[in-house]
N, C-alpha and C positions, 0 to 999 in steps of 0.2 A: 388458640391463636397461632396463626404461623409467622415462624421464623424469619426475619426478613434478614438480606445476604445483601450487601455493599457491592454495589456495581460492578467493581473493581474485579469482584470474583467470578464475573461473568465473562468478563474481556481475558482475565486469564483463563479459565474453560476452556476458552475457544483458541486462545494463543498454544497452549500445551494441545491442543489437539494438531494445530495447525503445524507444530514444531514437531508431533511425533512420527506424523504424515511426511512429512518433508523427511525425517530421518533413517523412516522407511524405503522412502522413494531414492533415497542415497544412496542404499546399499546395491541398486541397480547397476553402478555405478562403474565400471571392472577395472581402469585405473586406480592402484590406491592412493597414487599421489593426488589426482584428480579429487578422490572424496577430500582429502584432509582441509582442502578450506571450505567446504559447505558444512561439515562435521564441527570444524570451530565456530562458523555462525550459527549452528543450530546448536550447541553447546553455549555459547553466550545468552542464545535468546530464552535458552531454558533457566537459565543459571539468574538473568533477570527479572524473567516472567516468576521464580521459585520468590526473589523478592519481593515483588509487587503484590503475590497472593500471600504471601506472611503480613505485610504491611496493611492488606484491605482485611485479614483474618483482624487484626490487634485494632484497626480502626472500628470495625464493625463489633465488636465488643465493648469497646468502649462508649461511643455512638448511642442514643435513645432512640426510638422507636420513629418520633417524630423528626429526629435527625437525620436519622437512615429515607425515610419519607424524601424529604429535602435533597440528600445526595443523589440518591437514586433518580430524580426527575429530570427527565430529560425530554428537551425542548422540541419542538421539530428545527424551529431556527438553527438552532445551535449545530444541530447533525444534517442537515438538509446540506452543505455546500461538500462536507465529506465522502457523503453519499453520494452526489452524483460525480466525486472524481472517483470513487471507487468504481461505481457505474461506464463511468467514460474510461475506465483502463480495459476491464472485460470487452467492452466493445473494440476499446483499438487492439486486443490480443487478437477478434476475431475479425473484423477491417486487415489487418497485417498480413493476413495468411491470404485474402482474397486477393488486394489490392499493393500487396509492398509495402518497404518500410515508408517512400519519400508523401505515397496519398496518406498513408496512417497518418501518419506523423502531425502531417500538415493538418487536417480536419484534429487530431487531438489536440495540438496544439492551440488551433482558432478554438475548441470548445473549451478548453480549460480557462482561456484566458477571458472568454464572455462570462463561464459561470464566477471566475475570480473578481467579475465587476469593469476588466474592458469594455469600455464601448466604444472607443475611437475605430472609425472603420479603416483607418492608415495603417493604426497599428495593429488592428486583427489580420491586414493584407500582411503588411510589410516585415514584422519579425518571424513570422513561421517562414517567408522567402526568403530573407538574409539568412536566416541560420541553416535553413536548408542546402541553400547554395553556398553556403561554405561548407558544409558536411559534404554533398556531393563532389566539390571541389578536392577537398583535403583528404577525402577518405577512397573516390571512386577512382578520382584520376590521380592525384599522387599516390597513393599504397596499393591503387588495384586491388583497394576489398569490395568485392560483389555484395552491393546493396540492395539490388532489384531481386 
């Protein structure tokens, strides 16, 4: 019979991957002031993620077979709204590079907030406008940071 392994050890897999990658991609980096605050976030996250996977090791030992079953099952419900804002970031990393930050922005924003369950069409128009146009405001023409 095979081993079954508490979920938990699967999101850390992939967290320690993602954190060793990142830690790599650091050393790119030729400021060394510059690394030291991605080297402490990626230092915290590992230092967490070291948790998590001790705590999902002692739960999954502890845990029955039929328990592990239980844990383990995941719904589409449950993961379907995370997934598509994971989905809808990738896209606005590569909208961003085509189109600038203010159309990203805008179409991320109108998507996040239909898949969050907006449906008022006021306020899919009108909140990505207001905040826009106070960003452009506060950020292009008072500090003259280039947005576009």
């Amino acid at each position: 019979m095979k081993k079954k392994i508490h979920q938990d050890i699967y999101i850390s897999v992939f967290v320690y991957a993602f954190a060793f990658t990142m830690l790599f991609l650091g050393h790119n980096i030729k400021n060394a002031e510059s690394k030291l605050y991605p080297f402490i976030c990626i230092g915290l996250i590992i230092i967490l993620n070291t948790i998590l996977m001790i705590s999902a090791l002692i739960k999954g030992k502890k845990m029955s077979s039929a328990e592990l079953d239980a844990a383990n099952t995941v719904r589409w419900q449950e993961i379907k709204k995370p997934l598509f804002i994971f989905l809808g970031v990738l896209i606005y990393v590569v909208v961003f590079d085509f189109f600038g930050y203010f159309v990203a922005t805008a179409v991320m924003m109108t998507g996040f907030m239909w898949i969050l369950g907006v449906r008022n069409r006021k306020t899919l128009l009108l909140v990505p406008a207001v905040l826009l146009m106070l960003i452009y405001l506060f950020f292009v023409i008072k500090l003259h940071v280039p947005l576009m």
